[in-house]
N, C-alpha and C positions, 0 to 999 in steps of 0.2 A: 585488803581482807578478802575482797571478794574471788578475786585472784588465786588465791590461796585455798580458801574456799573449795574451790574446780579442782583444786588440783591434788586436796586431798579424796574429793570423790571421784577422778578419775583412777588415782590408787585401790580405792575400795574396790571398783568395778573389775579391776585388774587380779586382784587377789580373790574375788569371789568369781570364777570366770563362770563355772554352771549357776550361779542362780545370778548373775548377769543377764545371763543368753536366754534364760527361762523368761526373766522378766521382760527382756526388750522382745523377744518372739513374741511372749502374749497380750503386750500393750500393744505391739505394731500391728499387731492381726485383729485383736479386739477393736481397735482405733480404724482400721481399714472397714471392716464390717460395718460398725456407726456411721464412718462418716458416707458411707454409698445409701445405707439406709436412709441419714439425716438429706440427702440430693433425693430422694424418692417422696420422701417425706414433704420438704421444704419444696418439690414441684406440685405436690398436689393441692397442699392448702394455700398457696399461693396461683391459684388456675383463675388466670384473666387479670389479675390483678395490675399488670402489666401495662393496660389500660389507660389513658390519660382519664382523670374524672370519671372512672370507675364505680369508685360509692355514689355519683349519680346516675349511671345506667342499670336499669330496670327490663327486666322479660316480663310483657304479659301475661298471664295463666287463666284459660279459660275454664272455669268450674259449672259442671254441671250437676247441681245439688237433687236432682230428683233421681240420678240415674247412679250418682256417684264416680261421675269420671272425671279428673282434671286433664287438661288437653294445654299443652305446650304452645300450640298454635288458636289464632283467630283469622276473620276475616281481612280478606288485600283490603276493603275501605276502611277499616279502623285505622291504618295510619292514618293516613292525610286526613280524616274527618275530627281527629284527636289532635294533631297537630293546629288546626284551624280553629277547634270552638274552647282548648282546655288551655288556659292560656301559660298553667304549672309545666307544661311542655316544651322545652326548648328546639329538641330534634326528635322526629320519631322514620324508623328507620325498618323495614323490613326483607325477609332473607325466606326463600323458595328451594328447597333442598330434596325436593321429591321427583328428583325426573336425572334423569342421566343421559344426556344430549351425547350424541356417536359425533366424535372426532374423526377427522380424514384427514389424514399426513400422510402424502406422497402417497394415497390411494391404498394404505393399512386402515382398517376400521375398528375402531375400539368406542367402549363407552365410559366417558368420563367419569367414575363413580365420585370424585371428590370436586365437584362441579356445584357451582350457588349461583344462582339467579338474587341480585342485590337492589338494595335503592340507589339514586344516583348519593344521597348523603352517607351513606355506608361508610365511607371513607375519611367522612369529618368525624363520626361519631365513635369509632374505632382506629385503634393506632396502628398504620404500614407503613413499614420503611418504602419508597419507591427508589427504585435501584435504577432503573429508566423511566421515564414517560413521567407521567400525574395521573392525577383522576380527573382533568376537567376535558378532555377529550371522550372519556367514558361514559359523563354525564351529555354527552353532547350528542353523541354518535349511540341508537342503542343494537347496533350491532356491531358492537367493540367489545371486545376481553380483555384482562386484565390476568397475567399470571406471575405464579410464584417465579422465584429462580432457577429449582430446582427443575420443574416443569417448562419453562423456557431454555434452558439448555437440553434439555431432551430433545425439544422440536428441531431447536436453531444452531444446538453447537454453541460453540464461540462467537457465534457473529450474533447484532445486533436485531434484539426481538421486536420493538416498538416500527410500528408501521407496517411487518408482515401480514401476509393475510391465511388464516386458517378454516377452512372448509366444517362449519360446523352445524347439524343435520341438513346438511346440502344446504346452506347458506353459508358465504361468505364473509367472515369475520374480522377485523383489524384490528391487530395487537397495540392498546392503547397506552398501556404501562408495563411494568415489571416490578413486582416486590417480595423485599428477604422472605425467607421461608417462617412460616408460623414458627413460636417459641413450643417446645415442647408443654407449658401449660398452658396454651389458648384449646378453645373450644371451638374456634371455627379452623380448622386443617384441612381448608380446601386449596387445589391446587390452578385452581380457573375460576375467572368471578364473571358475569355478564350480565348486562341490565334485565330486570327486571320488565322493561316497555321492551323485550325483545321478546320475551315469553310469551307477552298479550299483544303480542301482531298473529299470533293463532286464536284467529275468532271464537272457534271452539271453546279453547280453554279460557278467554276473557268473558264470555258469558256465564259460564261455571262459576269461574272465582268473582266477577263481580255481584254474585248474590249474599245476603249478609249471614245467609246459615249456612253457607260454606268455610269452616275454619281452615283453609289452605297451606296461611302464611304464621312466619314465626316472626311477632313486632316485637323490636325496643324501643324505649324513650330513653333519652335525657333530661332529665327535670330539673330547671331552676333551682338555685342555690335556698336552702331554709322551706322546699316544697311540702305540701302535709303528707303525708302516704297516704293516710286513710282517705284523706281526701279527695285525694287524685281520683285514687281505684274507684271511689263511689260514682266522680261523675262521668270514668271510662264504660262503669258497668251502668250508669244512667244512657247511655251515649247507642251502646249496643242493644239495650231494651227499648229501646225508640223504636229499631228495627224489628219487633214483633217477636225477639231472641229471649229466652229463658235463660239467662245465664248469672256467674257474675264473675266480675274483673278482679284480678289481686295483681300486685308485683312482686317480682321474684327477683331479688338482687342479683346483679350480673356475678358476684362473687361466692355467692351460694347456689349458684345454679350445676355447680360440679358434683355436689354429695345432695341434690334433688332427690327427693320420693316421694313416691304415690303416681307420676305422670301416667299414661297410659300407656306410651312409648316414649323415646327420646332422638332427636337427630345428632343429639352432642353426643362427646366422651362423656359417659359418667362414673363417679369415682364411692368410693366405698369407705364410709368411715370410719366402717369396724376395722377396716387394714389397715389405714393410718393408726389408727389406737393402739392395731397390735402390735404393728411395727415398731412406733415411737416405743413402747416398752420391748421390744425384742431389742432396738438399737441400745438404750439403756441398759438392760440386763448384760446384755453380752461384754460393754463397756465395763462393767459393774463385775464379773468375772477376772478377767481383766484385770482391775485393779485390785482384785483377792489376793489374788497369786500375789504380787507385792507388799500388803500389809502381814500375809501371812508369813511370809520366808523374812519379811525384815523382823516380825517380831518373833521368830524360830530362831535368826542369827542375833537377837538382842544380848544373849550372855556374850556370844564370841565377842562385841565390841564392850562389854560394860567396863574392864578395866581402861580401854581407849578413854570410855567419858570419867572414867575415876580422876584419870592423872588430868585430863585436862582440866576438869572443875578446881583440880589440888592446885594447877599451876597457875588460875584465876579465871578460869572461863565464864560466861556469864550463862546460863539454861537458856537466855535468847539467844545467845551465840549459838551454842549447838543446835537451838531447832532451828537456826537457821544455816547451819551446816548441813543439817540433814534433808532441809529443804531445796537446797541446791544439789543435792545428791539426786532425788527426782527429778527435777530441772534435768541434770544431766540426761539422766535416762531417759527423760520424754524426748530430749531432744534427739539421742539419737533413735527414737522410736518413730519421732515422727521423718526421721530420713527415712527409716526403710517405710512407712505407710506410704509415704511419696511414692517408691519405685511398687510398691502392692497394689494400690492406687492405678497406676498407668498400665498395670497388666492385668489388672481385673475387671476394668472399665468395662471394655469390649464383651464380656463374659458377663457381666450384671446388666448391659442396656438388651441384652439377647433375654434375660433371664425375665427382664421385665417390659420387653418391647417398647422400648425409649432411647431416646439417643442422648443421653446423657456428656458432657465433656467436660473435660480438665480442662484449665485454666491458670496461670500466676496470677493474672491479671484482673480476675474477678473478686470482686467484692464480698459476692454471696461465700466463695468457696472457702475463701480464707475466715468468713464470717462462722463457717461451721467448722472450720478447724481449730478455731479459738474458742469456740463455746464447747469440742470435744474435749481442749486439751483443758478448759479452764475444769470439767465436769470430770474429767481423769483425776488433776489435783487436787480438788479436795477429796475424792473419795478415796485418795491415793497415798497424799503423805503426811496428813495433818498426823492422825493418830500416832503412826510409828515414829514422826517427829519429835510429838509430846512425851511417848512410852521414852523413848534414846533418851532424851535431854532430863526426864526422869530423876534417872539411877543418882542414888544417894554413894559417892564416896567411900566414905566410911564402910556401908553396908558390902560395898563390893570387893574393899580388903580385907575385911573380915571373913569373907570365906559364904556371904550370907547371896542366898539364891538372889537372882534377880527376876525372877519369873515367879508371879504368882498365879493360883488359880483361876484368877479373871483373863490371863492372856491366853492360858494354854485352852479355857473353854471356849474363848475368843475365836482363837484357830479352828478347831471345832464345829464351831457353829458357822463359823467362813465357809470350809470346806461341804457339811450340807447343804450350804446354800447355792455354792458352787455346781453343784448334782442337781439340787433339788434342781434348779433353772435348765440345766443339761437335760433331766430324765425328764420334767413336762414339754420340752422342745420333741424332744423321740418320742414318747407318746404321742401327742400333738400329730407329729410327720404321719405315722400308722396308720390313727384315725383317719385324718386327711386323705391318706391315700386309699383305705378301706371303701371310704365314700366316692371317690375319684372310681376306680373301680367297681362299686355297684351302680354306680349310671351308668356308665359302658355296657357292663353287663346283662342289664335287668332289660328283660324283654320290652319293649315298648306297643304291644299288643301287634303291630304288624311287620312284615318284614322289608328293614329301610336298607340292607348289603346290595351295593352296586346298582344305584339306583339313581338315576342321572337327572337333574331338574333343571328345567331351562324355560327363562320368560322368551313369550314371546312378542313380537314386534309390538309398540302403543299405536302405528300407523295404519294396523289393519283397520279395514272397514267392517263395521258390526253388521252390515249386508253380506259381507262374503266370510266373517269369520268362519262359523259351522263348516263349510265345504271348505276351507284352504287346511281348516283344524283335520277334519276324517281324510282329504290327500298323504296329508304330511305323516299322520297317523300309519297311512296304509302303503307306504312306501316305505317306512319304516320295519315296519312287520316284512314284509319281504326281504329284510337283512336277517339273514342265520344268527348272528351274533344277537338280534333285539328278542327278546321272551313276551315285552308286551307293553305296551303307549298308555297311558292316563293323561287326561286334562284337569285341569282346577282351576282355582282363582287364588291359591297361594298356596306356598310349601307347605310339607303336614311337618319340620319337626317344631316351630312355633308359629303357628295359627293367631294372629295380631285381628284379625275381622270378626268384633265381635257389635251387635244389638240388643238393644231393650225396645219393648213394646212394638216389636215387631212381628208378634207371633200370638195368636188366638186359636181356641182346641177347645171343645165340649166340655162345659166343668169347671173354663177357669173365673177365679178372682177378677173381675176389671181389677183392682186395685194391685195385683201381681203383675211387676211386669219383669222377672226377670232376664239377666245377661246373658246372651244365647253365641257362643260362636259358632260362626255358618263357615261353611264348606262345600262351594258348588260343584260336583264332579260329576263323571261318565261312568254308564256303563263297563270299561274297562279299567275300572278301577279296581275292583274286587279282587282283578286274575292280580294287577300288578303289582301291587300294593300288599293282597293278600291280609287283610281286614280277617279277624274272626265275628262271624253272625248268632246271636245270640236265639233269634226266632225273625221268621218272615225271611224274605228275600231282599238281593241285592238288584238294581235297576237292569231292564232286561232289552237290549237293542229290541225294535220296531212296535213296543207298547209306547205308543202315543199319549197315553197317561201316565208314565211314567216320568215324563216332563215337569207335571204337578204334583208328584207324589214324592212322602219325605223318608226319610231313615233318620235314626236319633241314636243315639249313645245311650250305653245303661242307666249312667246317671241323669240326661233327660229325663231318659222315660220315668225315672222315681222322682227325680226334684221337682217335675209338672204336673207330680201327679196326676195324671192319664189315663182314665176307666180301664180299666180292665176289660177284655184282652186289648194290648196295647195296639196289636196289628188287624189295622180296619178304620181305626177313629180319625175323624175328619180333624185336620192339620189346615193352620192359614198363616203362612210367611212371606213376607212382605206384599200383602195381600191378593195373593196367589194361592188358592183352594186346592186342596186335595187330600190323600188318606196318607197315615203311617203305614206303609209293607215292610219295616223292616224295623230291629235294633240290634247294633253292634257294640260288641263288646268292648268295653271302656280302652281307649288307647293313644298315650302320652302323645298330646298334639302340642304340648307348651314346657316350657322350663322345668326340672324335675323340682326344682325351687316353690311351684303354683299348682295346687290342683289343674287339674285337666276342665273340670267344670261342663257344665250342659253344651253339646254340640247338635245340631241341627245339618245334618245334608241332603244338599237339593240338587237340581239335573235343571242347569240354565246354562248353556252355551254361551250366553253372552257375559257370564262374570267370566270367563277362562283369561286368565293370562298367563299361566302356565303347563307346560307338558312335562311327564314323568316317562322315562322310559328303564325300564328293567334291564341289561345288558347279564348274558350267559356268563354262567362262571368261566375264569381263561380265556373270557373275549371281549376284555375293557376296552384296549386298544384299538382293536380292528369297530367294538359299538361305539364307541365316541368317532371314529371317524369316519364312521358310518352317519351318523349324525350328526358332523361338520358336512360330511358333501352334501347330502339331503337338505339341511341349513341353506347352503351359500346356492342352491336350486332354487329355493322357493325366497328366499331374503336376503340377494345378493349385493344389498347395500347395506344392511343391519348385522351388528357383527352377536355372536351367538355369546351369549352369557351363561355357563352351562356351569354347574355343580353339583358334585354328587353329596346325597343327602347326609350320610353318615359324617362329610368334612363339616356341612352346613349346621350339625346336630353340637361335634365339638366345637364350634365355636361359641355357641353358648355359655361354655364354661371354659373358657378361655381365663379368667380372671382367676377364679379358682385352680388349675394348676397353677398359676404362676404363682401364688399364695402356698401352694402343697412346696414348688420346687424354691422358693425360698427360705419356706422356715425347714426345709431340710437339708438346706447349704448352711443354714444360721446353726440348725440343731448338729453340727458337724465340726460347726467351727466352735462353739460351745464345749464340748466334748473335747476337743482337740487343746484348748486354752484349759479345761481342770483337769484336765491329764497333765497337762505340765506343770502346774501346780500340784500335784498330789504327786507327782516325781520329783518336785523337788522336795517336797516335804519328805517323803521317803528317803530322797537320799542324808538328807539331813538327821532323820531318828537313827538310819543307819550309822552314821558317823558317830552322833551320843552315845550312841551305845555298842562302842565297838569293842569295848573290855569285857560287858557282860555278857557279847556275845562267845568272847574267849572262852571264859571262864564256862559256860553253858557246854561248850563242846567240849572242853576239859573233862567235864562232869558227866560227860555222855549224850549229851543232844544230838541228837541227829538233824541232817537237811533239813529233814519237812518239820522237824519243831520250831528250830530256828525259823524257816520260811512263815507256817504258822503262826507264829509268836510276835513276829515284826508284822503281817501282812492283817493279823486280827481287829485288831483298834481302826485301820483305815477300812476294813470291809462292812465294819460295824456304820459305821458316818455314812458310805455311798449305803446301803441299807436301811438307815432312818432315810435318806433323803428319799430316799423310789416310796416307802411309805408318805413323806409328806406331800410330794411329788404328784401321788394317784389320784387323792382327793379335788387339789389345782387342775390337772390335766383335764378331769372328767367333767368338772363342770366347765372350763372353757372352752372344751371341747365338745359339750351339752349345746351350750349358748351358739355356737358356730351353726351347729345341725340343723338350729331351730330355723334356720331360714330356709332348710330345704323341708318344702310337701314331703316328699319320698326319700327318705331315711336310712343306714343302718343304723340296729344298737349297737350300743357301745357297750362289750363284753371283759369279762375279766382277761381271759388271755391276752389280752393287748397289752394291759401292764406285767402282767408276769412276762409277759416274752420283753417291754423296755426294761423291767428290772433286773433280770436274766446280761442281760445288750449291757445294763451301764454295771453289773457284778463284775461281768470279763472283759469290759474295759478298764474296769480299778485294777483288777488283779495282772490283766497284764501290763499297765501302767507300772508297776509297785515290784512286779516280781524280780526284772532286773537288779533291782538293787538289793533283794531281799535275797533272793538266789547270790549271787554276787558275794554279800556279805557271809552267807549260811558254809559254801564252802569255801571262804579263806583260813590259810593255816590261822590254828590259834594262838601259836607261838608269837607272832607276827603281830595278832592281834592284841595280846598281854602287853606285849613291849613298845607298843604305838603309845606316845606323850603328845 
């Protein structure tokens, strides 16, 4: 039977070859799109989970309630001091992610940016494959590293990494292991791991962190099977207030630490959970298109087969029989849709891991993969063939040799309303892209109060001495300037396009609240900042070489100077930050130091040498090339063992919204393929009302119709559906596209022309969808057309 079955729907498919080709293009295409979504998806809600004993690993979160900051990190002694007195603690484990130790291979100098200082248990408490070596050499030796794969064949080639020795800040290092490369959902994708007791053999920095209000280090525990939570965190944050700390402890599941918010900053990947939402319903929808086009052209070709199901109900068929003929008729089609998604799949790969910077792979062999190609295909069939199953198996007999319609009003509204829906989902996709990219384009665009074009920033060395800093900073500066190609050198203590250094209760001025203490970011810079930089001044002056008090003197930002409310006139009044006296001479005009996503907020700058760790240099329009290597040889003069980390600020600015393109260039590949899948759907429907009504069209021309009536006539009814849909369409669009914006401080609105111009986009893509067949029909002879049975 079942046999038989196949083999009358592979006849169907044979004899309907256009709305074959339609349906297996738009399931294989709809189904390729899902399922790269459902592997974007299915990586992110799954990050870490990977983990052995996962649901018992926990991130500290330090909360600071009077200031309102939570801080990711705590103090290096909360391990071992939580480990020893809680006894809910089975492993606690911490990770140093703030320093980038300079590698020396073969006498190239580079800075390991994906480099983690670990505990020796690190490696119990976290899953790594070891491809060579172990960890108990690592724990043994704490100047031993431990690297990926990927990162050991870099150094080593083909030959074996374990036991090598790598030159690391001018100490010698032995390669103790080797392990697989992180899974595209881990959150630690570091590619060099090195103890922790190697970090604090620098005196310096062991003094530092072993104080208890120093929050440095990022801890996890593992806690005992049946542990309280509440419990715990109480008596970590009882543990930390011993040490004289205002704070208090929470945990932060190893598994929710990917869609975290509120931190102050983050060292992981963090992921976004509005774009899994959107996605998971973009992957649906498009799916859901997809299987339109199917339900719609099977129950448009329902008259053509109703005598088919006449004779066979007459010759004893059972209505289970047929819907289950017809359900092996989808079977069919899926099946061979999901061949061609196989081969769309392997050429698209490449193209969606670029699209979404991931390394995504194919697999027979995987569990997960196959896992979501059965939950697409199971999510394809129902929405696929139930209905037209039940509609076919239907048809009453009798009613159909009698001459009596098979199509009633509820099918044909059915179509109908498919088809809006089909649009609707297309036109808020195009919408959507617009906005997106409007927004995309007014952050590039919109001036950020100073000028950041070709503007070069580079840290420099952690090794200088705070004795010689000042003189090796004005050298370097003034060697610089003597290059034609440099316009002008600035120092700071960090880039201006996000300014991460901010305080509370740092700052006291005539007038204020004790009880105010609000969040001030500071910004320490030089007198040649003004020229480089190019700051606009509101009132008062910017800091003036050889005034000696202008060492202790501050500048504020517009919105300082109003949120601190500040006597009037603002320039004169005594200023005390980090308690260091002196007057405001200046306020400058408000200007984007942070994510266009955050207010800019109260900034404070001061003239201390000693915060500087970085130099700005301005480079001549048409002399990038010859400034940056002007400022490699200048570099490799004065820091011929540190290798130069240089960026210009406008790359450093788009990486900020890094995320967000990739959000704009997907739902405009989704809103494309959308578009592309109900276009073929409203082509086949076209060519099918053409067909029904191929006598009327005769006789019309008979009668005098001309082209454009005819084309008018057939093309009416479908322009009418894409037309409700762009009206249903605007209302969806704009509020989801309201909700998106809301994350960003600085805005565009969202203006009417945006919809007129997608409903405009999806009118002349129906029309030219539709007109082929319309034109097509309009002029064939009518002779031709009377006498067709």
């Amino acid at each position: 039977m079942i046999q038989n079955y196949f083999k009358i729907a592979w006849r169907s498919l044979l004899k309907n070859k256009t709305t074959s080709v339609i349906n297996i293009t738009g399931l294989s295409v709809g189904m390729t799109a899902a399922i790269l979504m459902m592997m974007w998806i299915q990586n992110e809600v799954n990050f870490d989970n990977y983990h052995k004993d996962s649901d018992r690993i926990y991130r500290l979160t330090t909360h600071l309630s009077e200031l309102g900051w939570t801080w990711e990190s705590t103090p290096l002694l909360l391990a071992d001091a939580a480990k020893k007195e809680i006894p809910e603690i089975e492993k606690a484990v911490k990770i140093f992610v703030n320093k980038w130790p300079v590698f020396n291979i073969s006498g190239a100098l580079f800075y390991e940016k994906k480099c983690a200082y670990v505990d020796k248990d690190w490696f119990d408490v976290f899953n790594y494959q070891f491809i060579e070596g172990n960890s108990a050499a690592f724990n043994q030796n704490p100047f031993s590293v431990i690297l990926t794969e990927t990162e050991a064949k870099k150094y080593f080639k083909n030959q074996s990494a374990v036991g090598a020795t790598i030159n690391i800040d001018s100490v010698n290092y032995q390669v103790a292991g080797v392990v697989a490369d992180a899974p595209s959902n881990s959150s630690f994708k570091y590619n060099a791991f090195i103890p922790i007791s190697a970090l604090l053999t620098n005196k310096q920095q062991r003094e530092n962190d072993e104080q208890w209000g120093n929050a440095n280090y990022i801890t996890f525990i593992k806690l005992t099977p049946q542990s309280a939570l509440l419990l715990t965190a109480k008596k970590l944050t009882d543990l930390v207030n011993k040490h004289d700390q205002k704070v208090e402890i929470s945990l932060t599941p190893l598994r929710d630490m990917h869609f975290e918010t509120g931190l102050q900053q983050s060292s992981f990947v963090q992921g976004n959970q509005r774009s899994v939402n959107i996605f998971s319903l973009v992957a649906f929808l498009l799916l859901l298109i997809a299987c339109i086009n199917y339900v719609n052209l099977a129950t448009a070709k329902s008259s053509l087969r109703s005598k088919e199901v006449g004779v066979r109900k007459i010759a004893g068929a059972k209505r289970s029989d047929l819907f289950s003929q017809f359900i092996v008729e989808y079977v069919l089609v899926s099946a061979i849709s999901l061949g061609a998604t196989l081969i769309l799949l392997q050429l698209c790969l490449p193209i969606f891991n670029q699209l979404t910077d991931k390394q995504f792979t194919f697999s027979f062999n995987s569990s997960k993969m196959w896992l979501i190609f059965g939950a697409t295909l199971l999510a394809a069939l129902l929405l696929n063939s139930v209905y037209p199953a039940l509609l076919l198996s239907s048809f009453k007999p009798l009613n159909v040799f009698k001459g009596a319609t098979v199509l009633n009003v509820k099918d044909a509204l059915l179509r109908k309303t498919l088809v809006v829906a089909q649009f609707t989902i297309s036109v808020t996709l195009i919408a959507s892209t617009i906005i997106i990219y409007k927004q995309m384009q007014f952050i590039q665009q919109s001036a950020p109060g100073y000028n950041r074009s070709q503007v070069v920033c580079f840290a420099l060395p952690p090794t200088i001495e705070k004795e010689k800093k000042e003189g090796l900073i004005q050298t370097f500066k003034q060697e610089l300037l003597t290059q034609s190609a440099i316009e002008g050198v600035t120092a700071a203590n960090q880039p201006l396009v996000n300014i991460g250094s901010l305080c509370a209760g740092c700052a006291d001025w005539d007038g204020r609240n004790p009880k105010f203490q609000p969040k001030l970011a500071q910004l320490s810079t030089d007198e040649d900042f003004f020229k480089t930089i190019q700051p606009q001044m509101m009132e008062g002056r910017w800091f003036q070489k050889g005034r000696t008090t202008d060492k202790h003197n501050f500048i504020l930002n517009e919105t300082a100077a109003k949120e601190l409310n500040i006597k009037r006139p603002v320039i004169g009044q005594r200023f005390v930050f980090h308690n260091d006296t002196g007057f405001i001479i200046g306020v400058v005009k408000d200007f984007n130091f942070k994510s266009f996503r955050e207010k800019s907020g109260p900034l404070v700058i001061f003239n201390n040498n000693l915060w500087y760790t970085f130099l700005m240099a301005r480079i001549a329009p048409k002399n990038v090339a010859t400034g940056v290597a002007a400022i490699e040889k200048i570099w490799k003069k004065h820091f011929a063992d540190t290798p130069i980390e240089a960026n210009f600020l406008d790359d450093t600015f788009n990486e900020l919204y890094q995320d967000d393109r990739q959000t704009s260039s997907l739902i405009l590949v989704f809103a494309i393929i959308a578009v592309f899948i109900s276009a073929l759907g409203l082509f086949g429907l076209a060519a099918f009302t053409v067909e029904q009504r191929t006598k009327e069209i005769g006789v019309r021309k008979v009668l005098g119709a001309t082209v454009t009536n005819i084309v008018a006539l057939l093309s009416r009814d479908f322009i009418v559906l894409v037309g409700i849909a762009v009206i249903v369409a605007t209302p969806i669009a704009w509020w989801s596209m309201n909700s998106w914006l809301q994350d960003f401080a600085y805005r565009i609105n969202i203006v009417w022309w945006m919809f007129a111009v997608t409903g405009v986009l999806a009118l002349v893509i129906a029309l030219i969808t539709i007109s082929f067949q319309t034109i097509k029909a309009a002029v064939a002879n009518p002779v031709k057309s009377l006498r067709t049975e």
